[in-house]
C-alpha positions in Angstrom: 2.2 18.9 6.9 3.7 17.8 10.1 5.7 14.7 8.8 6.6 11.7 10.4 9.1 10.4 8.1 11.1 12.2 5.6 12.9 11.0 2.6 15.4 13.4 0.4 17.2 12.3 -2.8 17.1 8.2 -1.4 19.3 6.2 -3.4 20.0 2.7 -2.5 22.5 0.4 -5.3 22.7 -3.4 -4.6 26.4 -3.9 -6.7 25.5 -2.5 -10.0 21.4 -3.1 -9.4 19.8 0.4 -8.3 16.8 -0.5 -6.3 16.0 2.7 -5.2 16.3 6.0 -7.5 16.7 9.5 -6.1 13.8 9.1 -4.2 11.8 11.8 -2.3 8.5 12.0 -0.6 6.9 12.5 3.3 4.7 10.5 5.4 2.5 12.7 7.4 2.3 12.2 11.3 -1.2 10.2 12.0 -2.5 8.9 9.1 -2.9 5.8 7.0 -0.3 5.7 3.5 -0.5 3.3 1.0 3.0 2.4 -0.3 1.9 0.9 -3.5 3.7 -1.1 -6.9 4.8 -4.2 -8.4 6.7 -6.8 -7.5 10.1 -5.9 -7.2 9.7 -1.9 -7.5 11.5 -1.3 -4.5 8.9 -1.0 -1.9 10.3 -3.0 0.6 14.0 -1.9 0.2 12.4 1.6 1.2 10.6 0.2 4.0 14.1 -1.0 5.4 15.9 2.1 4.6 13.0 4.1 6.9 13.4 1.2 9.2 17.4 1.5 10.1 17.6 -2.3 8.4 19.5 -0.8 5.1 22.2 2.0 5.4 21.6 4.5 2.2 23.8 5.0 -1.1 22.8 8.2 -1.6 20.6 10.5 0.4 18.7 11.0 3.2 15.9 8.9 5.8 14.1 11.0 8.7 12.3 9.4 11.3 10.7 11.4 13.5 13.5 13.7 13.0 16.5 11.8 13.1 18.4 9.2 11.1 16.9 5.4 12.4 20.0 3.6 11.4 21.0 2.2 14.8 19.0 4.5 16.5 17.2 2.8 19.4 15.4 6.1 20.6 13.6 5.6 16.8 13.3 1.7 16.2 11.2 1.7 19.7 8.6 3.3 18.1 8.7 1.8 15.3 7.0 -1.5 13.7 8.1 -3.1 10.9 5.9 -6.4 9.9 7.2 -8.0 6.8 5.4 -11.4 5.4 9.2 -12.8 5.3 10.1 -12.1 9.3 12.4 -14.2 10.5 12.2 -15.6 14.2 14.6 -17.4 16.7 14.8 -21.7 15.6 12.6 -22.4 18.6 10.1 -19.8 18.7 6.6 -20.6 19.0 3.7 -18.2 18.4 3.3 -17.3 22.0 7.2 -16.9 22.5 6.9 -13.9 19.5 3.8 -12.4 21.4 5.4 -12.4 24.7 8.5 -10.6 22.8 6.2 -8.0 21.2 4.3 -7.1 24.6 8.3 -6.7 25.9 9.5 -4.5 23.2 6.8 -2.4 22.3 5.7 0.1 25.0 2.5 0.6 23.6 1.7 -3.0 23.8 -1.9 -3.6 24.5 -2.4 -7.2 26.1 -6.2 -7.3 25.8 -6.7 -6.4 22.4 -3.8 -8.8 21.3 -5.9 -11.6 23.1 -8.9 -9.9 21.3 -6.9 -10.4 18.4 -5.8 -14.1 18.9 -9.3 -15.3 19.8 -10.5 -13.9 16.4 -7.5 -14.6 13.6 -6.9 -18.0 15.6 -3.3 -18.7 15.1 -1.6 -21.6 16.9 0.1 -20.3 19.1 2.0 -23.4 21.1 3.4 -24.6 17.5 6.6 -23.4 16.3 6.3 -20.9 13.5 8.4 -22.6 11.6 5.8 -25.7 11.1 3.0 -23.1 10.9 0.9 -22.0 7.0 1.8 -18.9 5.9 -1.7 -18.0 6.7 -0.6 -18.8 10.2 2.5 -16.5 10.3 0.4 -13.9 8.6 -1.7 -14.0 11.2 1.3 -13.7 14.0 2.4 -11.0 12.2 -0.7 -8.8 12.1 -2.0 -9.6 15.5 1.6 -8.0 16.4 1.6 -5.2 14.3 -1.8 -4.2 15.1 -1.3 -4.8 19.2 2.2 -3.3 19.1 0.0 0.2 18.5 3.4 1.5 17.7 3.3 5.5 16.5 5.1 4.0 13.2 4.0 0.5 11.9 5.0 -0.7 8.7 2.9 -3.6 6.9 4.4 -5.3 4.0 2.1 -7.6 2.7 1.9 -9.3 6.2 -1.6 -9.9 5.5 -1.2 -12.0 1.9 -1.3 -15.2 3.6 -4.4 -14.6 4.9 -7.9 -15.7 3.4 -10.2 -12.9 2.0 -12.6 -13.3 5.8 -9.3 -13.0 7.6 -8.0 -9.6 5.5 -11.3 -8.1 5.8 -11.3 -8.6 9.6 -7.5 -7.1 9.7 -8.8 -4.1 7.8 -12.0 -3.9 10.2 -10.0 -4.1 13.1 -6.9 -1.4 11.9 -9.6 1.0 10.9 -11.0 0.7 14.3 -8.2 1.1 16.3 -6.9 3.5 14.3 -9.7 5.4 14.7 -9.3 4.9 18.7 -5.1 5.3 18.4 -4.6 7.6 16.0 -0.9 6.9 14.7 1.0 6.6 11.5 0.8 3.3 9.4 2.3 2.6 6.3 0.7 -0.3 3.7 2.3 -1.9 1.5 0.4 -4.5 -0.7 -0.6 -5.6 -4.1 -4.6 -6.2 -2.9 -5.3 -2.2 -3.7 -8.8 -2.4 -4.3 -9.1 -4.3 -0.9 -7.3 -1.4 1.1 -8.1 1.5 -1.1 -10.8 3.0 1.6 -8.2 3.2 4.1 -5.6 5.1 2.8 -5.4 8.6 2.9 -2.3 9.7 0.9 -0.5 7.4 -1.8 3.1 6.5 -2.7 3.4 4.4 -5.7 6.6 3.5 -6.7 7.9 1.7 -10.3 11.1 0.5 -10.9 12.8 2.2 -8.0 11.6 5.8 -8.7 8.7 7.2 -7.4 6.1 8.2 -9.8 3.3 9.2 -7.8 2.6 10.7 -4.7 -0.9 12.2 -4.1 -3.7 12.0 -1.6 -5.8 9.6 -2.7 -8.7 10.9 -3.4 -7.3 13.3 -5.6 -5.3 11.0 -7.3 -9.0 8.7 -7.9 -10.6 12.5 -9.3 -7.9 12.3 -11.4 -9.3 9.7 -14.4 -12.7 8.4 -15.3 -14.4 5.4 -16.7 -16.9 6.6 -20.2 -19.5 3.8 -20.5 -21.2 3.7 -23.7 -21.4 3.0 -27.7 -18.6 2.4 -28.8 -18.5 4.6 -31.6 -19.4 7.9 -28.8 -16.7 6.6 -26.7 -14.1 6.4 -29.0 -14.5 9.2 -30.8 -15.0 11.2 -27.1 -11.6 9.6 -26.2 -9.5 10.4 -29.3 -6.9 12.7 -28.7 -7.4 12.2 -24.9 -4.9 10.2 -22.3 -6.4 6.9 -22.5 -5.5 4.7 -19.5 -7.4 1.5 -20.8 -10.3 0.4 -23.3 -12.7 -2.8 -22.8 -15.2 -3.8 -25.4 -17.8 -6.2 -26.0 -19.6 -6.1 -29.3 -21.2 -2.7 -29.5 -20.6 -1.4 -26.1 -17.2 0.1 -24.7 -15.6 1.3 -21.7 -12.8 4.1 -21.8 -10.5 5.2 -18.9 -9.7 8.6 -19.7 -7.3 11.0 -17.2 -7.8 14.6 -17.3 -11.1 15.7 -17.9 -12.0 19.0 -16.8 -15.8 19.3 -15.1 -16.6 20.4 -18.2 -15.5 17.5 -20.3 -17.3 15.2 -18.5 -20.7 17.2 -18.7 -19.6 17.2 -23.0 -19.4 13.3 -22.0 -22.8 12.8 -20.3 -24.3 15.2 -23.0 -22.6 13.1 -25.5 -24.7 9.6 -24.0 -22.0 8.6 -22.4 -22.1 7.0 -18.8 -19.3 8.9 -16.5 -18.3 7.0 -13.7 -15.0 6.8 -11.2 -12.3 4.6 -11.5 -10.5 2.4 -8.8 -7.4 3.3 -7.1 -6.2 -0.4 -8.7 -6.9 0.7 -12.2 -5.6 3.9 -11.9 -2.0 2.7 -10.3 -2.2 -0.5 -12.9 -2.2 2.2 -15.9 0.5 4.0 -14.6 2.8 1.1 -13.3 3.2 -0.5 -17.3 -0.4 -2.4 -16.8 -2.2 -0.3 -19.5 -4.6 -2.6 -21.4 -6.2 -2.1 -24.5 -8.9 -3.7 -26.6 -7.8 -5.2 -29.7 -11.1 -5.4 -31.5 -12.1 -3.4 -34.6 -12.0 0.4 -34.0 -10.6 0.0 -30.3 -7.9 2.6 -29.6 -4.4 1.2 -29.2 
């Protein structure tokens, strides 16, 4: 893997609070990551440590090849678009536009008018009085314009209503497809942006606890749809993930089933079917579920 960014042993301590835990993983060069997790897991601390915005306790950050803390051969290829940036008192939409085109060498002025005309944002109001919708929509139309080789999104997009992040996803897919480069997600929405990503960083509590390409990590677990009795008794001894049941019916994530155990499954009545990169990082971020009804594994 010819990797962008590199992280070795990252450890960042705020006072006695560890954000970030011995931390190690790669971004490949030209590709789109998901950085994924709860609230408060760390993801944007790492995102600032990658971006030369937080010096490291312990460790080690590579950006293409070198440390980005006050680095300005890095941080100009770089983007980092954060739902909390913070811009001069007086700036107005257009004023953060104008500084993109100025800072970004890869700045493309059509498509960020492409982009304007189609999220809308006002761009003569200052972006303080704007929505958050508003900002979000700044911030993607730089992020996406900027066509930096390394753009960081974290949760820029939340703001936005679901027409407006489905025509950010339309239009990253589709430049990305036409300017290949390497973008990092970071956002709670996973079932929204699970098509896009190719490889997948989760991260809980600091640490990272998976890091996989994502459609291996999806192969990974299935969903057994069927009576209850079958399923359950399919499931027992198994690594359930999360059970759902409505009177006589039941549906079991399982993880680990070999091609064989899920032909046993389909022999055994049972309805095999995939599960979604959401359910799959839910179960292994402390979101496991189960069914408290009769005969429902706990």
């Amino acid at each position: 893997m010819n990797a962008i960014v590199e992280v070795q042993d990252l450890t960042k301590r705020f006072g006695k609070v560890e954000a970030v835990k011995h931390v190690s993983f790669a971004f490949a060069e030209e590709g789109i990551h998901g950085l994924l997790g709860r609230n408060g897991a760390g993801k944007t601390t790492l995102m600032k440590l990658m971006t030369g915005q937080e010096f490291a306790t312990e460790g080690e950050v590579r950006v293409f090849g070198h440390s980005p803390v006050e680095n300005a051969a890095v941080l100009g290829r770089v983007c980092f678009i954060n739902e909390a940036q913070v811009y001069p008192e007086d700036f107005k939409g257009r004023h953060a536009l104008k500084a993109a085109s100025r800072f970004f060498s890869r700045w493309d002025e059509a498509f960020a008018a492409r982009l304007v005309d189609d999220f809308a944002p006002p761009l003569n109001r200052p972006i303080k009085k704007m929505s958050r919708g508003q900002r979000s929509a700044i911030g993607v139309i730089v992020g996406l314009a900027s066509r930096a080789e390394l753009t960081f999104f974290d949760e820029p997009y939340a703001g936005l209503d679901a027409v407006a992040r489905q025509m950010f996803y339309d239009h990253l897919l589709a430049d990305y497809a036409a300017h290949p480069r390497t973008v990092v997600l970071s956002t709670h929405l996973i079932d929204e942006a699970a098509n896009l990503l190719e490889r997948v960083v989760v991260v809980d509590e600091g640490s990272v606890i998976i890091d996989a390409d994502a459609e291996d990590l999806r192969s990974q677990a299935v969903t057994l749809v069927g009576k209850a009795d079958g399923a359950h008794a399919f499931a027992a001894g198994r690594e359930v993930l999360g059970v759902q049941q409505l009177g006589g019916l039941a549906s079991v994530t399982v993880a680990g089933l070999s091609d064989t155990d899920r032909q046993e499954a389909r022999e055994a009545g049972l309805e095999v079917g995939p599960v979604s990169l959401q359910q799959l990082v839910v179960s292994r971020t402390g979101g496991r579920t189960a069914d408290t009804s009769e005969g429902a594994l706990q």
